[in-house]
C-alpha positions, 0 to 999 in steps of 0.5 A: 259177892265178896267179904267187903261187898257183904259188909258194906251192903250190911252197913248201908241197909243199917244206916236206911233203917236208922240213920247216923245215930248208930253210927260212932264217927269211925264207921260214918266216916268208914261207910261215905269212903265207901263212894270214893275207895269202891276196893279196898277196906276203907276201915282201916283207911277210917281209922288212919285219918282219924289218927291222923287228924284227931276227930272227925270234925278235923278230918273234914276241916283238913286241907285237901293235900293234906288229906292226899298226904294220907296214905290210902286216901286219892284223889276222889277220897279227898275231894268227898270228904272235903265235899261234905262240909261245903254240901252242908253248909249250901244245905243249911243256907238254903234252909236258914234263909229259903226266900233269900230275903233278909227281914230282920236281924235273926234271918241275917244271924242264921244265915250268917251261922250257917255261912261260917260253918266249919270256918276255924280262920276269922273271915268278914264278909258283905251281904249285898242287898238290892231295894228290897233286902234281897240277897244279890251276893255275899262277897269275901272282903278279908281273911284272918284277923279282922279289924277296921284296917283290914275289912277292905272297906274300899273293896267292900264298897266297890262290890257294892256299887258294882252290884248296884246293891241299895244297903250292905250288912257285914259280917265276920266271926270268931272262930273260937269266942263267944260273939261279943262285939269289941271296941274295934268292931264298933269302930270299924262298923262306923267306917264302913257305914260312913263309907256306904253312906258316901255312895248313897248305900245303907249299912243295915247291920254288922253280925258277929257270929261264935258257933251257932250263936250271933250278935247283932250290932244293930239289934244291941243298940251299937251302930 
């Protein structure tokens, strides 16, 4: 055993016997390396990302050749790293919502927090639901700035018709705001609902999600 096997091996039983909180954001990002760079000393390899991103959060929102672009970091080292945000967001969803059955506005709002997780670009997405407001699907139906010219009403209403979904709830959210609902969302929440009402298909929500709060439309009294 070498002087990097030791350490590792020192590393890992100290992370089963308490966790991550020891840990500052050098040595966790130091230590999931470990799994990707099985030969090299991948404490310097953390200390160069964290460098070159600026926190552990950005290193884990970075693109992957951008990661690739770091020297040191291959192939599997960046497809692990970017790994970890898409795992913990299924974690969280599954946990959020473990029936996958949307009863009120609050399962919507947390499953919608946890969905939008580590997103820094403003998406807006449709949760379709059959008859009894269980989840058939949640589709993408636009990226970047969201507004009633852009939520691609006519796609969102094709996704559902073709999911044979009974109601929709939309939602989008503001990566670096509060959640709070703006004219142009209450607008484009009346468009869409007119739109699915059309195809005989109900609107029951749009949530806005900031962080790990949300708004919901209907709740506020704004559909």
């Amino acid at each position: 055993m070498g002087v990097h096997d030791g350490h590792r091996e020192r590393m890992k039983s100290r992370f089963v016997e308490a966790g991550l909180d020891g840990f500052n954001d050098h040595n966790a990002l130091e230590m999931l390396l470990f799994y990707a760079v099985p030969r090299k000393d991948t404490n310097e390899l953390a200390h160069r990302l964290l460098k070159q991103f600026g926190s552990l959060a950005a290193v884990f929102e970075a693109k992957h050749e951008e990661l690739m672009r770091v020297d040191g970091i291959g192939e599997n080292a960046a497809t692990l790293i970017k790994l970890i945000p898409e795992v913990s967001r299924r974690y969280l969803l599954t946990k959020s919502l473990p029936t996958k059955v949307i009863r009120r506005s609050e399962d919507a709002g947390a499953y919608f927090v946890a969905k939008f997780m580590y997103e820094v670009n403003e998406i807006c997405y449709a949760l379709l639901l059959n008859s009894s407001n269980g989840i058939i699907a949640c589709k993408e139906i636009s990226r970047g700035v969201v507004n009633a010219t852009e939520v691609g009403i006519r796609m969102l209403v094709e996704a559902a018709i073709k999911s044979n979904a009974a109601a929709v709830i939309i939602a989008h959210n503001h990566p670096d705001a509060l959640p709070l609902p703006s004219k142009e969302d209450e607008y484009c929440t009346r468009l869409v609902k007119k739109a699915l009402e059309l195809v005989d298909i109900k609107l029951l929500d749009h949530i806005i999600v900031g962080g790990k709060e949300f708004q919901s439309l209907n709740k506020n009294g704004l559909m």
